[in-house]
C-alpha positions in Angstrom: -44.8 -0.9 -36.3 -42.7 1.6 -38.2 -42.7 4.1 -35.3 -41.7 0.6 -33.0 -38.9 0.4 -35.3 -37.7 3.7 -35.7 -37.6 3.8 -31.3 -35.6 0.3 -31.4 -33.4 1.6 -34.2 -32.7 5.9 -32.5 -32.1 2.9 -29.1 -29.4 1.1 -30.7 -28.0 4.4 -32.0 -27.7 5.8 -28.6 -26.4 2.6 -26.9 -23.7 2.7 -29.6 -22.7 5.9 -28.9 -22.9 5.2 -25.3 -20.7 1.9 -25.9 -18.0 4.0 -27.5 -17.9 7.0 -24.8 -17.1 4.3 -22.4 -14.6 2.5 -24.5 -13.2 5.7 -25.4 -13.3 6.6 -21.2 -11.9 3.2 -20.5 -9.0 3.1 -23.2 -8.0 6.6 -22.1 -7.8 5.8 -18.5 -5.6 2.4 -19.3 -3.0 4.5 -21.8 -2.8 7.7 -19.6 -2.7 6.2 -16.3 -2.3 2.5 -15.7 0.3 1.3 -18.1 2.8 4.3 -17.8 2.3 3.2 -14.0 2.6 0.0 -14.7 -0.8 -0.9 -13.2 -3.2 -3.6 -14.4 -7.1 -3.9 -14.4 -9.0 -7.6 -13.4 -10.1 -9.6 -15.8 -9.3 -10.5 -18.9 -7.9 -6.8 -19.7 -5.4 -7.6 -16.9 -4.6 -10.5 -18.0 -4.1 -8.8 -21.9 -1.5 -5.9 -20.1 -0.1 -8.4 -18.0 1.1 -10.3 -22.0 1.2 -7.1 -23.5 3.7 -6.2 -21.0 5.9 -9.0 -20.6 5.7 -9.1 -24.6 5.4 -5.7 -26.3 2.3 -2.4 -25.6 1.4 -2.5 -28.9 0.2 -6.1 -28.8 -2.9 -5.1 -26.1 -5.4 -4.5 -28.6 -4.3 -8.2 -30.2 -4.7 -9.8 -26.7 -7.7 -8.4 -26.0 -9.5 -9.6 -28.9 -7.9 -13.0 -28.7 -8.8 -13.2 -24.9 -12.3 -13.0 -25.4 -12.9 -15.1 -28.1 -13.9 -18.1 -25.9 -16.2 -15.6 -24.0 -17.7 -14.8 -26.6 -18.3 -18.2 -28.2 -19.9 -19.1 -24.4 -22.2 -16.6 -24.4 -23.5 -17.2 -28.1 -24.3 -20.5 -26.9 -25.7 -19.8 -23.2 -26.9 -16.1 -23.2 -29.3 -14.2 -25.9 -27.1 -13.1 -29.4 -28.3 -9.1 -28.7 -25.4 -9.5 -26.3 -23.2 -11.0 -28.2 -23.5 -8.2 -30.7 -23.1 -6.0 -28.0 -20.0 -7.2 -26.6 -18.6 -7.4 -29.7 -18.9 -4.1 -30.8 -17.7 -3.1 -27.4 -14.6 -4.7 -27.7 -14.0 -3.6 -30.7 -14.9 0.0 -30.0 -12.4 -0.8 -27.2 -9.3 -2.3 -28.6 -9.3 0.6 -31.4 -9.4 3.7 -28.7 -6.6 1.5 -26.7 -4.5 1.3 -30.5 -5.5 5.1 -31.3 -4.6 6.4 -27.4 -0.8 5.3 -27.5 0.1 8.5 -28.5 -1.0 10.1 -25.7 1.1 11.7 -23.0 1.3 9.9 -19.6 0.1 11.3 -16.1 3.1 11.7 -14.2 1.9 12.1 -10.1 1.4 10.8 -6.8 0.6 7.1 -6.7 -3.0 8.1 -4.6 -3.5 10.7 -7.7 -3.3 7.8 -10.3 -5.1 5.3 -8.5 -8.3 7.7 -7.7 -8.4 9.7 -11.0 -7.2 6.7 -13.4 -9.5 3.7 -11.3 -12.6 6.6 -11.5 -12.1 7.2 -14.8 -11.1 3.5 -15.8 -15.0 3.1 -14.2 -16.8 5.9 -15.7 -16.0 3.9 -18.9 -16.7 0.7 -17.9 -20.0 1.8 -16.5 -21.2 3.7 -20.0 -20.2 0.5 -21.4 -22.3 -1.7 -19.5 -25.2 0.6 -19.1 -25.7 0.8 -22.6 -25.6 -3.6 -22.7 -22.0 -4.0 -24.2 -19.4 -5.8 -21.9 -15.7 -5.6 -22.5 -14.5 -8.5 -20.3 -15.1 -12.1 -20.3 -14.8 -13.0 -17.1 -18.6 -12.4 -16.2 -19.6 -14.4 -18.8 -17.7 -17.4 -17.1 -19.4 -16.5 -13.6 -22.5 -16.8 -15.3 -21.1 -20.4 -16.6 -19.9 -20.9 -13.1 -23.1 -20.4 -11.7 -25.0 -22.6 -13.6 -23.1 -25.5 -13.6 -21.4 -25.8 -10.0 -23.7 -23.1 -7.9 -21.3 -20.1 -7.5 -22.2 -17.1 -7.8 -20.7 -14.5 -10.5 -19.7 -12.2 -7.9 -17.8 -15.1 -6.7 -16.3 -16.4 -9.7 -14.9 -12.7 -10.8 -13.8 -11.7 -7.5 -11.9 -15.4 -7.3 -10.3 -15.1 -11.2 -9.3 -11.7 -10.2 -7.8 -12.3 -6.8 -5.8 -15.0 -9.1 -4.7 -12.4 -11.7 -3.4 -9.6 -9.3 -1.8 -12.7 -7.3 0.1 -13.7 -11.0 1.4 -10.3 -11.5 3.3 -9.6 -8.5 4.9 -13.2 -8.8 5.9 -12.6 -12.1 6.7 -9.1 -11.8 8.3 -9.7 -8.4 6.8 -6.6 -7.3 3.7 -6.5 -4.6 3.7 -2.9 -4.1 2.4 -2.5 -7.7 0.0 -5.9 -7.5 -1.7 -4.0 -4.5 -2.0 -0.7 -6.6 -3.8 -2.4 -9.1 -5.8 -4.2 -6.8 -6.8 -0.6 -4.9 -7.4 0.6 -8.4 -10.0 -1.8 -9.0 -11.9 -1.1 -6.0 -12.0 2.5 -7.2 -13.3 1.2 -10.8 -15.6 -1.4 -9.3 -17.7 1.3 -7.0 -17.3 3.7 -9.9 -19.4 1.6 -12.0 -21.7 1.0 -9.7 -22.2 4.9 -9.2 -22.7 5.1 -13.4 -25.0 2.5 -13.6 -27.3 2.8 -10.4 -26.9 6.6 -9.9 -26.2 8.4 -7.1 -29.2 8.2 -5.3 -30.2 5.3 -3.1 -33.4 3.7 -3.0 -34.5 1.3 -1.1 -37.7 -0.8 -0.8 -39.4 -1.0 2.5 -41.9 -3.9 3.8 -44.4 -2.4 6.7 -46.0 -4.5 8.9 -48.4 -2.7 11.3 -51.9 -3.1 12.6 -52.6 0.5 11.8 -52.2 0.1 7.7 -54.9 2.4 6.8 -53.9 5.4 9.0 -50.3 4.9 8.1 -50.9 4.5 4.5 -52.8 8.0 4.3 -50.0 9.5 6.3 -47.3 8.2 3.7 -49.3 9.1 0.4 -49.7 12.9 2.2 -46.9 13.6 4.4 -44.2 11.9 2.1 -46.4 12.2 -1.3 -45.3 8.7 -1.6 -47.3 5.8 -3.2 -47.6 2.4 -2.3 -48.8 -1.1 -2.6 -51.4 -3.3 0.1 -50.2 -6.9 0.1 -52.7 -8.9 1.7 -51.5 -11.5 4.6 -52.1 -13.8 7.0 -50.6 -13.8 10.4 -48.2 -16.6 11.3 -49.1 -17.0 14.9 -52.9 -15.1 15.3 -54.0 -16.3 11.4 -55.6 -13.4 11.2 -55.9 -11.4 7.7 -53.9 -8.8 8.0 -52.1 -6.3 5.7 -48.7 -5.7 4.5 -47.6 -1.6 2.8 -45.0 -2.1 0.5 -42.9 1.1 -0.3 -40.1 2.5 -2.5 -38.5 4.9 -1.1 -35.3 7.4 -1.3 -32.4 7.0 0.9 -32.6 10.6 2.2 -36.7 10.1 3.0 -36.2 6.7 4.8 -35.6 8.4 8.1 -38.6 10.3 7.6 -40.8 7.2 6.7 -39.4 5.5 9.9 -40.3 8.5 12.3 -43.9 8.6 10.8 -44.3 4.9 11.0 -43.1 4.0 14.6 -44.5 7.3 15.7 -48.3 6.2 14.8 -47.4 2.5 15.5 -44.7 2.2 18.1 -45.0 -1.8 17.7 -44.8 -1.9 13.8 -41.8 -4.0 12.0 -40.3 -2.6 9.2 -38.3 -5.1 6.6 -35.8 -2.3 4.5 -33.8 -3.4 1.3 -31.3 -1.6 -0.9 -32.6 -1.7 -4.4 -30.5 -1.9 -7.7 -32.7 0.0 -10.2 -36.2 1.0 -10.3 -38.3 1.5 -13.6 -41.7 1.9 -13.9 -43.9 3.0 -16.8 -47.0 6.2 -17.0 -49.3 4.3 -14.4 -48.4 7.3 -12.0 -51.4 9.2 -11.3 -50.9 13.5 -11.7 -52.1 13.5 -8.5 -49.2 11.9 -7.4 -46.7 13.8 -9.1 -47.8 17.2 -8.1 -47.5 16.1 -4.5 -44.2 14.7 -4.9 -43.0 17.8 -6.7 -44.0 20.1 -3.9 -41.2 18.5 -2.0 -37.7 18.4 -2.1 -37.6 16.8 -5.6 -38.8 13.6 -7.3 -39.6 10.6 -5.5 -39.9 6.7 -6.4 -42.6 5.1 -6.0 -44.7 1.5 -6.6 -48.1 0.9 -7.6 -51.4 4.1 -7.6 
């Protein structure tokens, strides 16, 4: 028990510190390249430099606090309070680095220069921040609200509010070349994040159907020291028991995979999916391993 509590406690430690990088990252990128460019982010941090802007800078931190309030309230009541902490703390860790960072200098460049750098680095942050379970911005929350009471999706929800916001600052601002700017911004910071949670490497999950499963499973434990999992089956059409390899694979091994599979079994079908995140625990076999590491580098992998 004490050593249980000592791991959660060193985890909470390290996702704090995590949580405050990426505010620090986020706030940095805001005061150094979007508002000297006049440039706003989505959600509610747009909507809090779109006031701060119209009213006065050194209200942001105010706005941001205040604009999240309600999120914060809705996801006490409809998601666990580990996350509420969380985003809490990641506001706050937030809105102080945005107070601290007005004294720093401006970047001054080309408008490509300060939508790359500033949306990769608005990202990075943003990424840290949601990696280590804080959130900064409410407006997934109200996806998630969306989603269980009409059917949309979040990614629907956020990329309508959005949409919305950029829409409200060039009419107020009567300027579109800057609503765009953000907008291109945001797709930098949006496939940022993805990079800083998921990683660089793509893996995908690959369904084999073949009537050759033993001799293509030995092949792909061996040739690709990958492992895999036998699901059993039944045939739709022949009802015969059949059965199915299930693999996790690299992006940079897929082609491999394919070549070794079609080669033994021209007529195989292979189902291929991109996959999120994979985590697995110490089930994987030594044996395993050293294969794996006698290739290019390490591999992922489900089941012995």
């Amino acid at each position: 028990m004490k050593k249980k509590k000592a791991k959660s406690l060193s985890k909470h430690i390290f996702n704090t510190i995590g949580i405050a990088f990426g505010s620090f990252l986020a706030a940095l990128a805001i005061r150094i390249f979007l508002i000297p460019n006049q440039l706003i982010d989505g959600g509610i941090v747009g909507i809090s430099l779109i006031c701060s802007r119209l009213l006065k800078d050194n209200y942001l931190s105010f706005f941001l606090i205040l604009f999240n309030i309600p999120f914060i309230i809705i996801a006490y009541k409809q998601i666990r309070k580990t996350f509420v902490i969380s985003m809490m703390i990641s506001i706050a860790f937030f809105a102080l680095f945005l107070s601290i960072l007005q004294i720093c200098p401006p970047f001054r460049g080309d408008s490509l220069e300060i939508i790359v750098i500033g949306g990769a680095l608005l990202g990075t942050g943003v990424g840290f921040i949601i990696r280590n379970g804080g959130c900064t911005d409410g407006t997934e929350i109200l996806g998630i609200h969306f989603n269980k009471r009409f059917g949309f999706t979040v990614g629907q929800t956020v990329l309508f509010i959005n949409i919305f916001i950029f829409t409200i600052y060039g009419l107020i601002f009567k300027d579109w070349h800057i609503a765009l700017k953000s907008l291109l911004t945001y797709i930098v910071a949006f496939k940022m994040i993805d990079i800083v949670i998921a990683g660089l490497d793509e893996v995908k999950s690959v369904l084999i159907m073949t009537s050759e499963p033993k001799k293509l499973r030995t092949l792909i434990m061996h040739e690709l020291g990958l492992g895999l999992t036998i699901i059993p089956s039944i045939g739709g059409f022949s009802g015969e028991n059949k059965e199915i390899l299930y693999v996790i694979v690299e992006r940079l091994d897929l082609a491999e995979l394919k070549e070794i599979v079609l080669t033994e079994d021209p007529m195989a079908f292979m189902a291929i999916e991109n996959l999120h995140e994979v985590a697995y625990g110490r089930h994987v076999s030594s044996v395993s391993q050293k294969k794996r590491k006698k290739r290019r580098g390490t591999r992922y992998f489900f089941g012995k």
